[in-house]
C-alpha positions as a Markdown table, in Angstrom:
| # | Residue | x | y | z |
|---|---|---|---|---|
| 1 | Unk | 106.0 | 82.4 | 143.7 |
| 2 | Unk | 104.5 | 79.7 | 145.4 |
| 3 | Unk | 101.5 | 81.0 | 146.4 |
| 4 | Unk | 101.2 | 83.0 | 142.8 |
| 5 | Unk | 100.8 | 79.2 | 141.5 |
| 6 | Unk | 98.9 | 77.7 | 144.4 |
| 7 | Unk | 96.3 | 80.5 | 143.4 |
| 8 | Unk | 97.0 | 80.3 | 139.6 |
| 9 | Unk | 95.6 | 76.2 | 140.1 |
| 10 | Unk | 92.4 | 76.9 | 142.5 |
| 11 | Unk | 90.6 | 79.9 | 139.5 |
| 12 | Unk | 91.8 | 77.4 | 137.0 |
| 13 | Unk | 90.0 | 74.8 | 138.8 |
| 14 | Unk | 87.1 | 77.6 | 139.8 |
| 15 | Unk | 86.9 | 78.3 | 136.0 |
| 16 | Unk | 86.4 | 74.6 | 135.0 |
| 17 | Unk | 84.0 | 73.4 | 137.8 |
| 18 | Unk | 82.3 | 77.1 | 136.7 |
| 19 | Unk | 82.0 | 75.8 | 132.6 |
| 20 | Unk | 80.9 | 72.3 | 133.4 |
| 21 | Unk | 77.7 | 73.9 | 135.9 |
| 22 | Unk | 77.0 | 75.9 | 132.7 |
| 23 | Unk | 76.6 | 72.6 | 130.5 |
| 24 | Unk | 74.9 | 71.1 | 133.3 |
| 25 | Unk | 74.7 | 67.4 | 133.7 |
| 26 | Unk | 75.8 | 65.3 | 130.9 |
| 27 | Unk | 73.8 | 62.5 | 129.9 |
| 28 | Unk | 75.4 | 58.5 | 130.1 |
| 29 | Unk | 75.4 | 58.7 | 126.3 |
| 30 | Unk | 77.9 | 61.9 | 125.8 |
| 31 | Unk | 79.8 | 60.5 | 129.0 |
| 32 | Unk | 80.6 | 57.4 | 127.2 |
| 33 | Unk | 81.4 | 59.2 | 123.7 |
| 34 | Unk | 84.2 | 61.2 | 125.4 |
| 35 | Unk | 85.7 | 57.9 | 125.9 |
| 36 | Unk | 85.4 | 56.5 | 122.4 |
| 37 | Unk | 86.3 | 60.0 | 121.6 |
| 38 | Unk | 89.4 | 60.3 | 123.6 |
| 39 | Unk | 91.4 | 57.0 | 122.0 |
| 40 | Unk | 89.9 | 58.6 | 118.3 |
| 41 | Unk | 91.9 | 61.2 | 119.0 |
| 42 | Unk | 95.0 | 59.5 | 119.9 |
| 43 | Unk | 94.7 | 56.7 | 117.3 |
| 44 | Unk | 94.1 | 58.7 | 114.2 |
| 45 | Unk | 96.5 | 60.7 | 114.2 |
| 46 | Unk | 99.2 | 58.3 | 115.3 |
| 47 | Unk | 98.1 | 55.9 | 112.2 |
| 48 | Unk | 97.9 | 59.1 | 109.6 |
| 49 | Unk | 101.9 | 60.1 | 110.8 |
| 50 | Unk | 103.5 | 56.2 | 110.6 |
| 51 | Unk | 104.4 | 56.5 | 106.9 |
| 52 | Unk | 102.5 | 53.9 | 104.4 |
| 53 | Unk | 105.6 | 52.1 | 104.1 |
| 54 | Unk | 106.2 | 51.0 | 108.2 |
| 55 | Unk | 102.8 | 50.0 | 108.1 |
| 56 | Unk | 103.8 | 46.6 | 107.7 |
| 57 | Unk | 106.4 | 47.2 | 110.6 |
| 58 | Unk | 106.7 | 44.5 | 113.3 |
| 59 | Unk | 109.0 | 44.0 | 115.8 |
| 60 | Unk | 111.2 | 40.7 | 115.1 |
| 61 | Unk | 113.9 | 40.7 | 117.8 |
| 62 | Unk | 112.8 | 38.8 | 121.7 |
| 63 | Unk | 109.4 | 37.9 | 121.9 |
| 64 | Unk | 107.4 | 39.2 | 119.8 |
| 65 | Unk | 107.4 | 36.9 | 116.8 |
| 66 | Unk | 104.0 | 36.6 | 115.5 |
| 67 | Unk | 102.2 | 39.8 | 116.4 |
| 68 | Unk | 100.3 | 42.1 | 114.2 |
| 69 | Unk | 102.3 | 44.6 | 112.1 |
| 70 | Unk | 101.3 | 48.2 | 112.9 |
| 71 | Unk | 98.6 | 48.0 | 109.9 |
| 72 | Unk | 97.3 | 44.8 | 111.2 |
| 73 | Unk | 96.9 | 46.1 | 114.8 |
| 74 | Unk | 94.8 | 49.3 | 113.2 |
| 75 | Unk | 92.9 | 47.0 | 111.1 |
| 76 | Unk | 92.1 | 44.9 | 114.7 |
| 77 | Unk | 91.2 | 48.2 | 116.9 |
| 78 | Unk | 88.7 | 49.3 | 113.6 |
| 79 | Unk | 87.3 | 45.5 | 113.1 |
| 80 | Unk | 86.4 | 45.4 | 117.0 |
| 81 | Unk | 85.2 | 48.9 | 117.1 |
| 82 | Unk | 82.9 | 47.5 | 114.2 |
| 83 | Unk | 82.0 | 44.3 | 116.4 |
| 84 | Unk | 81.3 | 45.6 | 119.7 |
| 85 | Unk | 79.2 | 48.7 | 118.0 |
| 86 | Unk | 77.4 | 46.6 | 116.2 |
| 87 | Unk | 76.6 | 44.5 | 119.3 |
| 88 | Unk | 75.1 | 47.7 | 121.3 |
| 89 | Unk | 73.2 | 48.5 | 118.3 |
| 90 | Unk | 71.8 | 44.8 | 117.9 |
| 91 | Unk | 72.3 | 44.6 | 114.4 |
| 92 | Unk | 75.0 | 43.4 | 111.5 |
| 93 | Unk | 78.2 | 45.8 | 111.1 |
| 94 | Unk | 76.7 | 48.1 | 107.7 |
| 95 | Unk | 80.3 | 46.8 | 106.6 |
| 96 | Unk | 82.4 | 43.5 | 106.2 |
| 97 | Unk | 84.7 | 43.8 | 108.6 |
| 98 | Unk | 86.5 | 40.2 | 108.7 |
| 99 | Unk | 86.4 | 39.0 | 111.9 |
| 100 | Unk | 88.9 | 40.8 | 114.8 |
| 101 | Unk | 91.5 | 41.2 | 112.0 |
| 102 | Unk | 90.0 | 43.0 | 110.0 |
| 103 | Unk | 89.1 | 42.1 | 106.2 |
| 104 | Unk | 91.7 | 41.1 | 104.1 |
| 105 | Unk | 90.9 | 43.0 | 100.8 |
| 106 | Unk | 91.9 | 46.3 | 103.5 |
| 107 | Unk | 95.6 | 46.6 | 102.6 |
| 108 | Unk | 96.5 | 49.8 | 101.8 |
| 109 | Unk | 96.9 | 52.7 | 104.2 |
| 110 | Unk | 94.2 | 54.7 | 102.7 |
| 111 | Unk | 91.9 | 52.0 | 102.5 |
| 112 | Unk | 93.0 | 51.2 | 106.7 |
| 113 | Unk | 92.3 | 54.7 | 107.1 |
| 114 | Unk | 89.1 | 54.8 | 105.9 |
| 115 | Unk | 88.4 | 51.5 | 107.1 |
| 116 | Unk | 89.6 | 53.1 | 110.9 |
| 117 | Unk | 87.6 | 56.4 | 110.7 |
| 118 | Unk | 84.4 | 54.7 | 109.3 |
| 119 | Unk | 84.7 | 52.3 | 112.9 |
| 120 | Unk | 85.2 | 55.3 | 115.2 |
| 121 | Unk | 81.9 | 57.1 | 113.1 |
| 122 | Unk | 80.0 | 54.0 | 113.9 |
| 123 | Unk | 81.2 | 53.2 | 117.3 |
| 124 | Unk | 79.4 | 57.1 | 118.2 |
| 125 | Unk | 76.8 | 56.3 | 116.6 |
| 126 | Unk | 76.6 | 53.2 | 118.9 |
| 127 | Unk | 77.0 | 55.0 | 122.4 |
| 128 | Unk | 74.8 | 57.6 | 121.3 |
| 129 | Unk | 71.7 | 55.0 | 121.9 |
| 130 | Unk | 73.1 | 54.2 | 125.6 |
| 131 | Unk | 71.0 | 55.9 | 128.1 |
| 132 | Unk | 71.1 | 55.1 | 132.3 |
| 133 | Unk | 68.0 | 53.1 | 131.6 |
| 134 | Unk | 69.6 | 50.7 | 129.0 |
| 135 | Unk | 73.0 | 50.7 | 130.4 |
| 136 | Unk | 72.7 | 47.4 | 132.0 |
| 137 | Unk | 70.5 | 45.4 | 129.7 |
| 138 | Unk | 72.0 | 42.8 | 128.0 |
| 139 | Unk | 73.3 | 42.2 | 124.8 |
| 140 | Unk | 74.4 | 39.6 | 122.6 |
| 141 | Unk | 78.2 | 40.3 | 122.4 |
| 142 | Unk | 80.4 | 39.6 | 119.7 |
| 143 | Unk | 82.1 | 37.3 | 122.3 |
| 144 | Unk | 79.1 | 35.5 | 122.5 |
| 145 | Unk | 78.1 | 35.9 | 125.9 |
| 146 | Unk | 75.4 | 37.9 | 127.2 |
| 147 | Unk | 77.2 | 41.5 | 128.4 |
| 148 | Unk | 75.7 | 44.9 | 130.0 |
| 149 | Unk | 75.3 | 47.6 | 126.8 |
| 150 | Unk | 78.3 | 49.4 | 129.0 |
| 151 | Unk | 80.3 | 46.6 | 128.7 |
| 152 | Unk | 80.7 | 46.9 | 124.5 |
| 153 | Unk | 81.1 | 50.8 | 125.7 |
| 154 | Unk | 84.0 | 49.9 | 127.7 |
| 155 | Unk | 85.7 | 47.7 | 124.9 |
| 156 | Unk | 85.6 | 50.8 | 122.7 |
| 157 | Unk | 86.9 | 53.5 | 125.0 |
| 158 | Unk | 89.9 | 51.7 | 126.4 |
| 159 | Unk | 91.3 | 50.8 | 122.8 |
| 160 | Unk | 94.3 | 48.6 | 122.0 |
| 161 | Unk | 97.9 | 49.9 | 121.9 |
| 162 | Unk | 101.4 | 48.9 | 123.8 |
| 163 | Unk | 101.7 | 48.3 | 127.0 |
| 164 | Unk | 104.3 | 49.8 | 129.2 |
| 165 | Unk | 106.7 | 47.0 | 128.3 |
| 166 | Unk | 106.8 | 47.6 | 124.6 |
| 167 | Unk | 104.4 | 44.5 | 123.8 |
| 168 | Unk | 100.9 | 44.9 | 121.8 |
| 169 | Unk | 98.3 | 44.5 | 123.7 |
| 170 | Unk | 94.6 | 43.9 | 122.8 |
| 171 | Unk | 91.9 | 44.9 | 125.0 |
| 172 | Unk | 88.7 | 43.4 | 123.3 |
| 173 | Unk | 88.3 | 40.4 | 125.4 |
């Protein structure tokens, strides 16, 4: 049985190495879009199942007084998506998007919902223009200091979500 899975693992490996050589190489730009991709696909539907009326859920009890309710915290991963793409793209957000909060006329759940998908469709439109040749040129940052094009890549694929001990945690600094 062992060796029935030992050489179940090695063609399922065979087969994979096997469909990547087909695709060939993959450029830096579609690299870096399975990254924005892969937290797109784990936010989305996560915000579409919490019902509209836990989206103003927040923990109260320990420490956590102060944090973002669960509609906040989408609002903030949607409002940096917009910051940091607009940074690689060297231009103004095509939308208000209120600072790392997020704008306050975005109450709703629909409206964060389309606010949220709108980010994630401009954030692949941003790491779509990052090739190897501009990876490392600098941009002005929405943190105002000069940062490698990768860098505002990096802020959009790791996202924001909880950490291991149950507390938000932000990763656009």
């Amino acid at each position: 049985m062992k060796k029935f899975f030992a050489l179940a693992a090695v063609l399922m490996l065979c087969g994979f190495c096997v469909a990547q050589a087909k695709g060939g190489p993959k450029t830096v730009a579609q690299i870096l879009d399975g990254g924005v991709t892969a937290i797109e696909t784990e936010l989305v539907p996560a915000a579409e199942a919490m019902p509209e009326d836990k989206f103003g859920f927040a923990p109260t009890n320990g420490e956590f007084k102060g944090v973002r309710t669960f509609g906040q915290q989408v609002k903030h991963v949607a409002a940096v998506n917009y910051l940091v793409a607009g940074a690689i793209l060297g231009e103004r957000p095509p939308v208000e998007y209120g600072g790392e909060n997020g704008p306050d006329s975005v109450k709703s759940k629909a409206d964060i919902m389309k606010f949220l998908k709108d980010s994630f469709a401009y954030a692949h439109k941003a790491v779509a223009t990052i090739t190897a040749d501009n990876s490392t040129a600098s941009i002005d940052s929405a943190l105002a200091m000069a940062r490698p094009r990768a860098w505002g890549w990096q802020r959009l694929s790791r996202g924001t979500g909880l950490t291991t001990t149950g507390r938000w945690s932000s990763t656009c600094a």
